[in-house]
C-alpha positions in Angstrom: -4.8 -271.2 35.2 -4.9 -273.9 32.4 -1.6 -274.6 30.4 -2.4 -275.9 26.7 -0.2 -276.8 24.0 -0.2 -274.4 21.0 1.0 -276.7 17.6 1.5 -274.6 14.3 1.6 -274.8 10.7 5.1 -275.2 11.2 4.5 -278.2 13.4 6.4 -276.0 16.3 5.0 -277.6 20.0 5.2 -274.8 22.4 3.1 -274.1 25.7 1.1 -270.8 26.3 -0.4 -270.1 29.5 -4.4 -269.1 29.2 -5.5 -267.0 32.4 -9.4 -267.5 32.2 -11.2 -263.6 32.1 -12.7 -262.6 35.2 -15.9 -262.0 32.9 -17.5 -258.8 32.8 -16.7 -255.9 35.0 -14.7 -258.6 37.1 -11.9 -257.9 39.5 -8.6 -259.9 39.5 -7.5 -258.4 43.3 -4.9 -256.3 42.1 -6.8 -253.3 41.8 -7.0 -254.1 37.9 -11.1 -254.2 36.3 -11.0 -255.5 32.8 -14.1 -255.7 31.0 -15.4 -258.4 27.7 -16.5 -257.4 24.8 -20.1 -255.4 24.4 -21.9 -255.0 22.2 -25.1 -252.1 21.2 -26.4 -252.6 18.2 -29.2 -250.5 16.1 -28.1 -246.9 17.2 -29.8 -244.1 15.8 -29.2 -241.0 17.9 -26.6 -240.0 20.2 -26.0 -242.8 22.6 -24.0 -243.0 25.6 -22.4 -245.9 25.3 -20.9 -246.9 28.5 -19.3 -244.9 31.9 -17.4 -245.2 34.7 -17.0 -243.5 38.1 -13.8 -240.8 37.9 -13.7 -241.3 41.9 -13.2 -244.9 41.2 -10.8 -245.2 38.1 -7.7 -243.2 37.3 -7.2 -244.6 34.1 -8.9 -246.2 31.4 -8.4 -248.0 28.3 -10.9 -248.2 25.0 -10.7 -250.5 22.0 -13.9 -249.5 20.2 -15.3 -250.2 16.4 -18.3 -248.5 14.7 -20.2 -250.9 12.1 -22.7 -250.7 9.4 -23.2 -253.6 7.0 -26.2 -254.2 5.3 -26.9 -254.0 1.8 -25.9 -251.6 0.4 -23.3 -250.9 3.3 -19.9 -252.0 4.5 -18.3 -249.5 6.9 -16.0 -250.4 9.5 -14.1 -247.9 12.1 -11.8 -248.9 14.6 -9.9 -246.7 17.6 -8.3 -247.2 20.7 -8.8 -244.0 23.4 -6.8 -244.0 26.3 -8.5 -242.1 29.4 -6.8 -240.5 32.4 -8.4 -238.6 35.4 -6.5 -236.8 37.6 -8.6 -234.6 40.3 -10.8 -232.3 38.0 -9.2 -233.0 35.0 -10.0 -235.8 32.2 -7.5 -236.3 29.4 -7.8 -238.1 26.4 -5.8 -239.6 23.8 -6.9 -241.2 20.9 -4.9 -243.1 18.3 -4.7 -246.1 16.2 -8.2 -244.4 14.6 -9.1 -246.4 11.0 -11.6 -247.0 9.1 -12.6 -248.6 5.3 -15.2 -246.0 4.2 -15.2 -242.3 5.8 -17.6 -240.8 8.2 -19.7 -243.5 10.0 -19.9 -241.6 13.4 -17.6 -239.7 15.9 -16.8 -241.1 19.1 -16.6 -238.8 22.0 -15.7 -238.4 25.9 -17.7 -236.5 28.2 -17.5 -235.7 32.0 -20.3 -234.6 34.5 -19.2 -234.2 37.8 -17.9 -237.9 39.0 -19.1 -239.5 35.9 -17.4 -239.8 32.5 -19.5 -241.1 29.9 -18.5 -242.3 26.1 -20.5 -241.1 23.5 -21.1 -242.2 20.1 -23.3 -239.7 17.5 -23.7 -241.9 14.7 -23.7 -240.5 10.9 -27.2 -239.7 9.6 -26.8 -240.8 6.6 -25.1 -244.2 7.8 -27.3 -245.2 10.6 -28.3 -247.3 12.6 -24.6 -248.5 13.4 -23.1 -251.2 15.9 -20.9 -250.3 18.7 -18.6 -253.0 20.1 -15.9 -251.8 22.7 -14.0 -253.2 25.5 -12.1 -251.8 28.6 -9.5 -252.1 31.0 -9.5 -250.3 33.7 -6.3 -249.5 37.0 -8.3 -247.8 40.0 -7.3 -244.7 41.5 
């Protein structure tokens, strides 16, 4: 744990604590799995994107965008899904969904027995897209 001293346009001096990340898929002990930031870029067809073991996780948190700049193309979509499994049931609840331009792709949540899998199906006419996502993760 590092302590650094955080001064702002306001010239106010007050300490934050920084807790360095456990990097990627690391475990702090606590039964807590959080996850940086990936990245898949150049989709074209349905992808899964990432999954995780419903045996291992009870709930699960998403912060995902859906990009496309190039040229002739500036799209941006942003959501946040929250993820609960319970037994043989896997709910979802999206919100916080925006986006600049319309339809750049759908994001979407599927199970097969002990393994749910996120899946992005990107927009014909928009692709190939970048998907950038993170997670946190509480075990079950």
């Amino acid at each position: 744990m590092t302590t650094v001293n955080i001064i702002s346009n306001a010239n106010i001096n007050r300490p934050i604590t920084v807790v360095p990340s456990p990097g990627p898929k690391g475990q702090d002990g606590e039964g807590l799995v959080t996850n940086n930031e990936q990245a898949i870029f150049g989709i074209e067809n349905v992808t899964t994107f990432d999954s995780f073991s419903a045996t291992e996780f009870r709930m699960v948190k998403y912060l995902i965008s859906i990009s496309k700049t190039d040229g002739s193309n500036n799209k941006f979509y942003g959501t946040e899904l929250s993820i609960l499994v319970d037994g043989q049931n896997t709910n979802v609840n999206e919100y916080g969904t925006m986006d600049n331009d319309g339809d750049i792709g759908t994001i979407s949540v599927s199970r097969s027995g002990d393994t749910v899998s996120l899946i992005i199906t990107p927009n014909p006419a928009v692709k190939p897209v970048t998907v950038r996502y993170a997670r946190i993760g509480l075990k079950a």
